[in-house]
C-alpha positions, 0 to 999 in steps of 0.5 A: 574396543580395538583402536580401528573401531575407536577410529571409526566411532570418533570419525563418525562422532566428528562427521555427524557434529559437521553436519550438524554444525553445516545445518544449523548454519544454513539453517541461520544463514537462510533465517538471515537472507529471509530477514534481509529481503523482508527489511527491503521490502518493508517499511520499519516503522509500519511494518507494511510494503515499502515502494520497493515491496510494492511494486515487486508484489503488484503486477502479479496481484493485478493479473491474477486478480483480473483473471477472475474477474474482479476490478483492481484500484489502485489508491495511493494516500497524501495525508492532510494536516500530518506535519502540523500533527508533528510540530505540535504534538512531537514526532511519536504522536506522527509516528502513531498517526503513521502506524494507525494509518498503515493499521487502518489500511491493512484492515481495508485491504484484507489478506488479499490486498497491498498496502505500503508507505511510500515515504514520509506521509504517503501510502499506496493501496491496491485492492479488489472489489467483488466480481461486478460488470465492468460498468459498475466498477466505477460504482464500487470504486466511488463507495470504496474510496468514501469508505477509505477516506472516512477510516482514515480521516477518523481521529485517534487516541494518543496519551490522552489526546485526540489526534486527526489528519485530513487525506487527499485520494488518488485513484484509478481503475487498473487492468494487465497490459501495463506494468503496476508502475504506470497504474501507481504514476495515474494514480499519483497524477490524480492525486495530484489533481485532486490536492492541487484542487482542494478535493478529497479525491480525483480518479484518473480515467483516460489510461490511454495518455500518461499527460501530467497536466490534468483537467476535469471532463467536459461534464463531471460527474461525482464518484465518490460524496465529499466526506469533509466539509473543507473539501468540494466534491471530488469528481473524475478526471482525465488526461488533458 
């Protein structure tokens, strides 16, 4: 081999591991930047949507689920009974209540809804019903929300021991023309409403008005059957 094409084969050599030292570092620095935008968006111990991935992810779940005619609720999730879970039991036995909840919501939602943590023991699920009337969306929701509550109010099994928690429901009935944050804060409103009555669940109805304060209709009626006997009826609610 004369030396020029010794020079030709070494600098071909050279130029081929550069690449292929420049692919594997995009290839490491793309599996980064992926794992950076999945911890912003996820919560660490369940795993699920944090509020951040959450609100990133429902705007265009909302559009796109209307466009074919299907209801969208939004729920958001107060645990009952959660802290005295933890002071008693320790922080593991809350923290598999925490992740058998996020579980349980995941399987409710199915591979089309969102569920997330919001923090500490409140979680957010928006989901889909089946393509209805509009006036039998209230109908799904109510059977909906019993179905949510009961699954999650089912005790769990921890290192022998039968933990169970109590839940507080917040509701509403979303469609596009607001962004998913309005939607998030009706629902915390009837949550809100329904803790602060001691009901299982209250669902927001009047989207016109963003009021904080809260009052049941003239006429109640009940959208979902009482699924704990410490818990009255839960029944609409609109903006006072």
């Amino acid at each position: 081999m004369t030396p020029r094409l010794r020079a030709l084969v070494t600098a071909s050599a050279i130029s081929a591991a550069a690449t292929a030292g420049y692919l594997t570092a995009r290839h490491s620095l793309r599996a980064e930047l992926a794992t950076v935008r999945h911890a912003a968006c996820h919560d660490p111990l369940t795993g699920i949507h944090n509020r951040a991935g959450l609100t990133a992810a429902a705007d265009s779940f909302i559009t796109t689920a209307h466009a074919t005619g299907r209801p969208v609720a939004v729920v958001l999730v107060d645990l009952v009974g959660f802290k005295k879970v933890n002071d008693t039991h320790g922080h593991d036995a809350g923290d598999h209540i925490l992740t058998s909840v996020a579980q349980r919501l995941t399987g409710i939602a199915g591979p089309a809804g969102i569920c997330a943590r919001l923090g500490g023991d409140e979680f957010a699920l928006i989901t889909t019903g089946p393509a209805t009337r509009h006036d039998d969306a209230d109908t799904w929701l109510a059977d909906w929300l019993t179905h949510i509550h009961t699954r999650l109010t089912t005790p769990v099994t921890y290192h022998g021991r039968t933990l169970a928690v109590g839940a507080t429901l917040g509701a509403v009935l979303a469609h596009p023309g607001n962004p998913a944050a309005a939607w998030l804060h009706h629902a915390d409103l009837a949550m809100y409403t329904a803790r602060a009555t001691r009901r299982t669940t209250a669902v927001f109805t009047d989207t016109t008005d963003t009021a904080a304060d809260l009052r049941p209709t003239d006429r109640p009626r009940d959208l979902a059957r009482p699924t704990s006997p410490l818990a009255a009826a839960p029944t609409t609610w609109r903006a006072a």
